[in-house]
Structure formats: C-alpha cells, structure tokens
C-alpha positions, 0 to 999 in steps of 0.5 A, a space after each residue: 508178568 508174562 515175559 517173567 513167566 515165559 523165562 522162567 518156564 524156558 528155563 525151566 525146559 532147558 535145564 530138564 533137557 526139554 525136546 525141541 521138536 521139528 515142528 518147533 524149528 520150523 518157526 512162525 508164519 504170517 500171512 497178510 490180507 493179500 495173501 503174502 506170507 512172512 516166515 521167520 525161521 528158528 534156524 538157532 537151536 536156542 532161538 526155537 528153544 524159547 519159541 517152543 517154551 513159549 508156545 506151550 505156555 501162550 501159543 504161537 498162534 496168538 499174538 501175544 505168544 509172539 509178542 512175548 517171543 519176540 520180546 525174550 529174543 531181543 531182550 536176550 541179544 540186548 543182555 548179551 550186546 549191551 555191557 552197561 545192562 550186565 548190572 541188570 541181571 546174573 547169569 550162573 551155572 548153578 542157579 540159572 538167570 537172575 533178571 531185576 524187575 526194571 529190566 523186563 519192565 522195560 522189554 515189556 514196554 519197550 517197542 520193537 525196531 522192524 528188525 524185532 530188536 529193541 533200540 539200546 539208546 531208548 532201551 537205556 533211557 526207558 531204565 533211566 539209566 541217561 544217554 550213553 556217553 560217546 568218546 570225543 571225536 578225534 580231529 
C-alpha cells in the first residue's frame, strides 16, 4: 500500500535526521493547458519534510507521488483534528507512529475536499464508525 510505505519511509527519514533541501521546500507546480500555474509551497518544515520522502520514493512528478502527498498531509491534520480517530493510531517517542490498516484504508480511498483535506464527517462513516453525535442546541 503506497500511503503505508510512504509513511513508514518519512519516517524512517526523520528519525535518521534525513536533509531537506531547498529544492525540497519549494514544493509543487502545476500548470494548466491555458498555461496558469498553481504552486503549493511547503513553507512548514515538516510539510516539505514528507513532500521530500515522497518524492524520493514515488516522485512529485507523477500523479501518484502527489496523491500520496496529498493523502499523508491530510490524514496527518485529520489525526491531529479529529480526537474520535486517537483509537486508530499511537504515536510514541521510542517507537515511532502506529497506524491500524482501517485508517489508511480509508486515507487511501477517501476523496480529497478542494481544500486537499478529507471530510472528517465522510471520514468518520468510511471507517463505519456512525455519524458523529452534536450536542443538543439550546433554546
């Protein structure tokens, strides 16, 4: 499973004290067939971090690399968001990150918001785990 891999290899990278280059924090560019470039710039050290394990495992420059970027980046803000996922995964100082298989399933299946962030609400069901529950409006 790619997402599995890619995570394990940043991992990996970080706890050897990997360098992230310049060239890695410059990030991704696409451009268009009118010709309009989007950048997204991986201004957060950690962010081009993950962007530079990625790409020395898939490559920026094919549409699965950046898929799977995309993919670790917003399953790592969901982890650190979404307190109802903390059953899902460990993270300690000795042994690294623990992930159950269901969540990176789920990232790997899940689509992307425009934002390239997944829907917690989706999220949530896509691991069967119900909707979640809103406290009762006051009147």
């Amino acid at each position: 499973m790619d997402l599995r891999r890619a995570w394990q290899v940043a991992r990996s990278e970080a706890e050897t004290g990997a360098a992230v280059s310049p060239i890695d924090r410059i990030g991704i560019s696409f451009r268009n067939r009118h010709g309009h470039v989007t950048n997204f710039l991986f201004d957060d050290l950690d962010a081009a971090c993950w962007a530079a394990a990625v790409d020395r495992v898939y490559g920026l420059d094919t549409v699965n690399g950046v898929s799977v970027l995309f993919r670790l980046l917003a399953l790592i803000e969901l982890m650190a968001e979404a307190g109802w996922l903390r059953p899902y995964f460990t993270l300690d100082v000795r042994a690294g990150a623990s992930l159950h298989p269901a969540l990176l399933a789920t990232a790997a299946s899940e689509p992307l918001l425009p934002t390239a962030k997944f829907d917690a609400g989706r999220f949530r069901l896509a691991m069967g785990l119900g909707a979640e529950k809103k406290p009762p409006r006051r009147r």
